[in-house]
C-alpha positions in Angstrom: -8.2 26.1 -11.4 -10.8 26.5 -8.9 -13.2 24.2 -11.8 -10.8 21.5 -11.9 -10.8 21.1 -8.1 -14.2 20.7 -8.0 -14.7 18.2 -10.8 -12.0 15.8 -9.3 -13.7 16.5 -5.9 -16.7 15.5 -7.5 -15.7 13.3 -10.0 -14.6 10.9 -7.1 -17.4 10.6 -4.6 -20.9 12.3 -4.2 -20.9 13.5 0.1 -22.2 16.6 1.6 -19.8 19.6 3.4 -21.6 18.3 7.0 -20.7 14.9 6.2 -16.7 16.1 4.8 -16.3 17.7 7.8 -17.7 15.1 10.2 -14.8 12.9 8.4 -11.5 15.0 8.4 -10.6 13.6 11.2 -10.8 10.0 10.2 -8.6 10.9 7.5 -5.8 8.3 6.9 -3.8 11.3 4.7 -4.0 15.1 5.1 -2.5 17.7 2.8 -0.1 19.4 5.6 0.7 15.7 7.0 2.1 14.6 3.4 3.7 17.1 3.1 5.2 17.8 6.3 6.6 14.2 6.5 7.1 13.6 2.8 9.9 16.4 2.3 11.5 15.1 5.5 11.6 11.1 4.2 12.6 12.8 1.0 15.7 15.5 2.3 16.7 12.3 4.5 17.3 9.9 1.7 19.1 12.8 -0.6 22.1 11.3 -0.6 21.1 7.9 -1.4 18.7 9.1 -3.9 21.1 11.0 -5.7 23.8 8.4 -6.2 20.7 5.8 -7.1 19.9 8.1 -9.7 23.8 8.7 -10.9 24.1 5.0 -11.3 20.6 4.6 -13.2 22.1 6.5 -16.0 25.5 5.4 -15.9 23.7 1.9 -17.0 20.7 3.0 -18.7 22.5 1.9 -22.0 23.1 -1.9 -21.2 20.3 -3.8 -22.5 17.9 -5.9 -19.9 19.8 -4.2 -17.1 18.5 -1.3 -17.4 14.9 -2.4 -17.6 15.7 -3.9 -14.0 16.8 -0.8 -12.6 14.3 1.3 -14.6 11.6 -0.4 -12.6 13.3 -0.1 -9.3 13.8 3.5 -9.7 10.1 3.4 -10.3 9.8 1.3 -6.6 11.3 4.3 -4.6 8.6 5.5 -2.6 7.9 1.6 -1.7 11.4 1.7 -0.3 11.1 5.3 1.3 7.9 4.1 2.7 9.9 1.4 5.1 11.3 4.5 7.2 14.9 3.3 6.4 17.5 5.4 4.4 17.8 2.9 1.4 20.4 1.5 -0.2 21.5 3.2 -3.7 22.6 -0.5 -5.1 19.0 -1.4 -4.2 18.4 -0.7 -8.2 20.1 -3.9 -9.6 18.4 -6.0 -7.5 17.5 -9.3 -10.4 13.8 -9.1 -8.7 13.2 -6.0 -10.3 13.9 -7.7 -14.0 11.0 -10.3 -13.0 8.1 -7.7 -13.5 9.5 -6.5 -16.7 6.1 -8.0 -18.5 4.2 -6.8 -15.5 5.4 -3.7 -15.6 5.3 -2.9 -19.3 1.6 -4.4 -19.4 0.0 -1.9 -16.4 1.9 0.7 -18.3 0.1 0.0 -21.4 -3.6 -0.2 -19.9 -3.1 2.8 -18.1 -1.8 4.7 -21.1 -5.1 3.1 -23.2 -7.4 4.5 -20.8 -5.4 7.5 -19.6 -5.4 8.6 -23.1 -9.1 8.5 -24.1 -10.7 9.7 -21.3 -8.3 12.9 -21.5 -10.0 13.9 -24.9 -13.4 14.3 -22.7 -11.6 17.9 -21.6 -8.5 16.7 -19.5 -10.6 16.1 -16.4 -11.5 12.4 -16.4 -8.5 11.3 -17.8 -6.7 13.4 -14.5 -9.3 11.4 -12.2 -8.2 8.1 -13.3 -4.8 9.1 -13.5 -5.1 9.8 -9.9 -7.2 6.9 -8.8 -4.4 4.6 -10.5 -1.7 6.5 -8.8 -0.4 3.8 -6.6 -1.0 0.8 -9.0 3.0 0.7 -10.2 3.3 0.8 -6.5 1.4 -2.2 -5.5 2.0 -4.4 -8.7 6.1 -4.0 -8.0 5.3 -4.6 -3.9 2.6 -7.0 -3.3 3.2 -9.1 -6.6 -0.2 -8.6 -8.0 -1.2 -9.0 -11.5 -1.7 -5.5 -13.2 -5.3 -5.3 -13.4 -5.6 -5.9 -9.5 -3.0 -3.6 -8.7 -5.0 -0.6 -10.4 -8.4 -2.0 -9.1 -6.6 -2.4 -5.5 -5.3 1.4 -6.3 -8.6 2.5 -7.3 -9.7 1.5 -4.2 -7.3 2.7 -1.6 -7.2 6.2 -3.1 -11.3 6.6 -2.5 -11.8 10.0 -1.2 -8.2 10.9 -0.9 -7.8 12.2 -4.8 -8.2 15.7 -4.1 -5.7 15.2 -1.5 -3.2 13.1 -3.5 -3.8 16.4 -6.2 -3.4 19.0 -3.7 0.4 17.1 -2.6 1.5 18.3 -6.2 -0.2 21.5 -6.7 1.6 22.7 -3.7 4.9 21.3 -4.4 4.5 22.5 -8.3 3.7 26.2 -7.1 6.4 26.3 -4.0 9.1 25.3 -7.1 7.5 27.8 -9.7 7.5 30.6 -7.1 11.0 29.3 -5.6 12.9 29.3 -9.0 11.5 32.7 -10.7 13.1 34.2 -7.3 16.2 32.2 -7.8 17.0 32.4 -11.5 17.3 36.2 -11.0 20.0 36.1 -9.1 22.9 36.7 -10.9 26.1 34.0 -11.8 24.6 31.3 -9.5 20.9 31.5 -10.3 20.8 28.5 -12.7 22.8 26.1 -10.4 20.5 26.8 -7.7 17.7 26.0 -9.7 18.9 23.1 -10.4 19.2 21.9 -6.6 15.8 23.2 -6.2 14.7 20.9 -9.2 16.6 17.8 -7.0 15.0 19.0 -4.0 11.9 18.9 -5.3 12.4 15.5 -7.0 13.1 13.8 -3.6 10.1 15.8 -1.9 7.7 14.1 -4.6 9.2 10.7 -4.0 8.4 11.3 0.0 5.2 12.5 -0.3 4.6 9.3 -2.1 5.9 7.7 0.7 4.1 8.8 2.6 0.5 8.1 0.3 1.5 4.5 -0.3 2.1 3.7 3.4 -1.0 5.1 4.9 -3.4 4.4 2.1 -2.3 0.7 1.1 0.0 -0.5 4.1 -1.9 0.6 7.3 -5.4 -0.4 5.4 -4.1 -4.1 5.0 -2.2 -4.1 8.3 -6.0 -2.9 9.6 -7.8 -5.6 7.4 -5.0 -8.3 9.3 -6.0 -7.2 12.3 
């Protein structure tokens, strides 16, 4: 594990451990901030997140609908990003079904180069993967045509990878650890699993919150300025 740490590390920018440390402070995203702040967006939008989800598959089998409110599911974190509690109708918004080509098409080049650089042993394919992170994100929110929204993701998630990595290596342990203890307790073990897998659902969609805000929104609202 410790191996693929350092390849993303340096897979994303050549620095020195002075010059890191001169930096943490400057940070725009920290690994405790994320998640600190992410599981609290996250645990304050259950509700709505749950009955959002509820209706998502309650339509998933009526045609072109449920491409709309595919996508918006997809649009969460841009929503938890705002600081509101959202809306759970939020998902059949008809803006959502204008970035079905979009959509499909970021998908696609992302898969196509995803793919092949994962046969080079997993690791490059997991550094793009991570540098595209917030492309869906941008395309959906700023209206951008697929190829700027992963070089505009690229970009805004320079230097942060290992951080944006670290945000679900933590939450993917806390849940492995969590449930083993769970599922051994007797009668109730499996329900309570299954919260934990909800809780940990709407703690991802936080954290990326949290990542989309401070990497893509403050860095533009800075640019403005």
């Amino acid at each position: 594990m410790f191996f693929v740490f350092l390849c993303i590390y340096l897979g994303e920018r050549h620095i020195n451990f002075f010059n890191l440390f001169i930096t943490m402070n400057a940070q725009r995203i920290t690994l405790q901030g994320v998640l600190s702040e992410g599981i609290a967006i996250g645990i304050k939008n259950l509700a709505s997140l749950l009955v959002a989800s509820v209706l998502w598959l309650v339509t998933i089998w009526i045609p072109y609908l449920n491409v709309g409110t595919t996508i918006a599911m997809s649009t969460i974190p841009i929503e938890l990003s705002k600081g509101k509690v959202i809306s759970p109708l939020f998902i059949f918004d008809a803006k959502y079904r204008r970035y079905m080509g979009e959509y499909f098409t970021l998908k696609g080049m992302m898969w196509m180069a995803i793919f092949p650089a994962s046969l080079f042993v997993i690791i490059p394919g997991m550094i793009i993967s991570l540098g595209w992170s917030l492309a869906l994100f941008i395309l959906l929110d700023k209206g951008v045509a697929p190829g700027e929204a992963m070089i505009r993701s690229n970009r805004a998630t320079y230097g942060y990878k290992w951080t944006i990595f670290g945000v679900g290596f933590v939450l993917n342990v806390l849940f492995l650890i969590l449930a083993l203890i769970l599922f051994k307790i007797p009668h109730i073990g499996i329900l309570l699993v299954f919260i934990l897998v909800v809780v940990l659902m709407v703690a991802r969609l936080g954290c990326n919150a949290v990542i989309y805000r401070n990497l893509v929104e403050e860095e533009e609202e800075e640019s403005v300025a």
